[in-house]
C-alpha positions in Angstrom: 186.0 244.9 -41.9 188.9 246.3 -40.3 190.8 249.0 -41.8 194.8 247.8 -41.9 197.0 250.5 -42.7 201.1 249.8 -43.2 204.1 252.5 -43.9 206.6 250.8 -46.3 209.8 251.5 -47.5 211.3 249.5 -51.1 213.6 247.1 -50.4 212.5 246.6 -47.3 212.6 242.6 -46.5 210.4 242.9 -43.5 207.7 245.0 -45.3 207.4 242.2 -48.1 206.7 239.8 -45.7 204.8 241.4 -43.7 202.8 242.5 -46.9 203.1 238.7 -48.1 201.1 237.8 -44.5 198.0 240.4 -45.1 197.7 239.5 -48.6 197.8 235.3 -47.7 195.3 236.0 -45.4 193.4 237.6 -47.8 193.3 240.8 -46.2 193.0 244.2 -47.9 195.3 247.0 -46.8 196.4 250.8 -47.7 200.4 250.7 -48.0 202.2 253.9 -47.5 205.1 253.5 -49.6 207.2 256.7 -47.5 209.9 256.8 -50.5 207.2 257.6 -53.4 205.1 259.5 -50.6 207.5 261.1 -48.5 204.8 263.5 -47.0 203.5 260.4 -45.0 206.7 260.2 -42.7 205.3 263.4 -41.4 201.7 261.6 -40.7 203.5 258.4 -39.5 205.5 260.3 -36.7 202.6 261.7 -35.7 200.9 258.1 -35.3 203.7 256.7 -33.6 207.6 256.4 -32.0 208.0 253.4 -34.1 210.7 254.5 -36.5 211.2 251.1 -38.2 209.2 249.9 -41.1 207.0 248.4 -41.9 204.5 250.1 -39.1 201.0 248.2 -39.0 198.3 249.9 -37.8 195.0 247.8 -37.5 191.7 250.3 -37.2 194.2 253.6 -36.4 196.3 251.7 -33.7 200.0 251.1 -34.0 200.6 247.2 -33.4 204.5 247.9 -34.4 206.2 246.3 -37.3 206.7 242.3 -38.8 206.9 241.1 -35.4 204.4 242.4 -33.9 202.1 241.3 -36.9 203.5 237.6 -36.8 202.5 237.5 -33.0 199.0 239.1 -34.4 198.6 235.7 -36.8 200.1 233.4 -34.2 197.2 234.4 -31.8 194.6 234.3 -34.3 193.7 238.1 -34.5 194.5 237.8 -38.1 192.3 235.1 -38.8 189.1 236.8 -37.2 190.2 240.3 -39.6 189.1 237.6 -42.1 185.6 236.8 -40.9 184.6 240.2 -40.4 
């Protein structure tokens, strides 16, 4: 199964939803909540430029934020995360 990783901040709309998607879809994921673990915005920055959150990574690769993920379920990637 593929390991999904995503950097959140609270009160963030676009993390809930994006966290909303993954857990729909019934897929697991590690959330890096960067106000109760502020050491992770070091280990985020080194991951990517995205400075937005939510940032998705899918098996260690950036995909981005919400957006990106939507565009992710819209092509089906998200679908086949499931069957593996």
């Amino acid at each position: 199964m593929a390991k999904l990783e995503i950097y959140t901040l609270p009160g963030c709309g676009y993390c809930t939803h994006a966290k909303r998607l993954l857990a729909n879809k019934g897929l697991a994921f590690i959330e890096y909540d960067v106000y109760q673990q502020p050491e992770m915005i070091k280990d985020l920055r080194s991951r990517t430029t995205g400075r937005t959150y939510p940032q998705v990574f899918i098996d260690g690769n950036p995909i981005g934020g919400f957006t990106e993920l939507l565009n992710k379920e819209k092509s089906g990637l998200l679908t086949a995360l499931q069957q593996n």
